[in-house]
C-alpha positions as a Python dict, from the first residue, in 0.01 Angstrom:
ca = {
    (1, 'X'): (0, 0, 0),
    (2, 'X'): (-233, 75, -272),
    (3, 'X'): (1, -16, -514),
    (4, 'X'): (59, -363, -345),
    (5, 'X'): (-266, -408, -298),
    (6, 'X'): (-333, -394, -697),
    (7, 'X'): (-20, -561, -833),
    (8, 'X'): (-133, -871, -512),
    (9, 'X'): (-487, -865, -649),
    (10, 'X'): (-538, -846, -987),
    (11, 'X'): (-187, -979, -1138),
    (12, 'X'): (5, -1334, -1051),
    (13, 'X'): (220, -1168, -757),
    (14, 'X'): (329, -1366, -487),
    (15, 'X'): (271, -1289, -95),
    (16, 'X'): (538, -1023, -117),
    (17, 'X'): (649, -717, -351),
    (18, 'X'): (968, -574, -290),
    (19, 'X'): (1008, -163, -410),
    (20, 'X'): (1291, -11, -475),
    (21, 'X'): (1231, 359, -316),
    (22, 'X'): (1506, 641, -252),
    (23, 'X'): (1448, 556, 137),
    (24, 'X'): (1516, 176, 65),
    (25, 'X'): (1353, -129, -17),
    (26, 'X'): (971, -153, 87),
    (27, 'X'): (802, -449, 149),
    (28, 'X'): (460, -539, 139),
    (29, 'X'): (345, -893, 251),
    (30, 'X'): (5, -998, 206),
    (31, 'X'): (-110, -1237, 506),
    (32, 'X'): (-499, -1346, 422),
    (33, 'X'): (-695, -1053, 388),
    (34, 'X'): (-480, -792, 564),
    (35, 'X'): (-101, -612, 396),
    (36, 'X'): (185, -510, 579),
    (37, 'X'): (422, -281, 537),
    (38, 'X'): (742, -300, 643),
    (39, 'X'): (890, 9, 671),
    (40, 'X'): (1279, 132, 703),
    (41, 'X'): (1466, 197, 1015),
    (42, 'X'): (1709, 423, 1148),
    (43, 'X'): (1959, 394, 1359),
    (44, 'X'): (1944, 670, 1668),
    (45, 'X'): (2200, 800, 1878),
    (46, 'X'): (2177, 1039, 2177),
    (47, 'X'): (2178, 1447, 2120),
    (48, 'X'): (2266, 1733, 2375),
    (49, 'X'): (1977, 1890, 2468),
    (50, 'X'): (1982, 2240, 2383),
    (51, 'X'): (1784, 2587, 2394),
    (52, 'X'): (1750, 2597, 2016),
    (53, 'X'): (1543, 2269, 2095),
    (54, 'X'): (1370, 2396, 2390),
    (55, 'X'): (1239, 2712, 2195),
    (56, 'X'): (1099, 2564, 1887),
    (57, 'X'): (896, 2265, 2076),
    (58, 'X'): (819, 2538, 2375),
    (59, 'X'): (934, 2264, 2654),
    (60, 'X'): (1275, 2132, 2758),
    (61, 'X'): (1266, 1779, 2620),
    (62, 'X'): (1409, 1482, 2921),
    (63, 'X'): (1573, 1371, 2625),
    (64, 'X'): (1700, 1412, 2252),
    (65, 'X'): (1803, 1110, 1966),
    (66, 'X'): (1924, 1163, 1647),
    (67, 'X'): (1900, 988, 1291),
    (68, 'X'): (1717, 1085, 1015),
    (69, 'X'): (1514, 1306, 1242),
    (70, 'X'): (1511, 1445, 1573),
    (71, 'X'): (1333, 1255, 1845),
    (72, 'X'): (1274, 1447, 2191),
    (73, 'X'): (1160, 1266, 2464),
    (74, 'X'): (945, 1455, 2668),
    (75, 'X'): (778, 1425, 3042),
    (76, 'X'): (423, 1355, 2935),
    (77, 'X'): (200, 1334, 2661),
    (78, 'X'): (39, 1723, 2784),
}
């Protein structure tokens, strides 16, 4: 964002920069006074549940989506 926000005001760049990361393109787009960042998706897919899980978060998650990372769904926010 920083970056953007430099190369946006101070050089002749358009509304939007484009950078090429090891994740995937970035995108900034400048919209008046305010940037945004679009950042990269994954796509998730259901997981088993298991203990391994249940031990290193110290609950047993509802449930469990994979991608890039590990996303456990859990009863509450406590």
């Amino acid at each position: 964002m920083a970056t953007a926000y430099i190369l946006m005001r101070f050089f002749d760049v358009e509304d939007q920069i484009i950078f090429d990361t090891r994740s995937g393109a970035l995108r900034v787009y400048q919209k008046g006074d305010l940037y945004e960042l679009d950042m990269p998706s994954y796509q998730l897919a259901p997981d088993t549940i298991t203990n391994i899980i249940e031990e290193a978060i110290g609950i047993r998650p509802q449930e469990v989506w994979n991608a890039r990372d590990l996303v456990c769904i859990l009863e509450n926010e406590d």
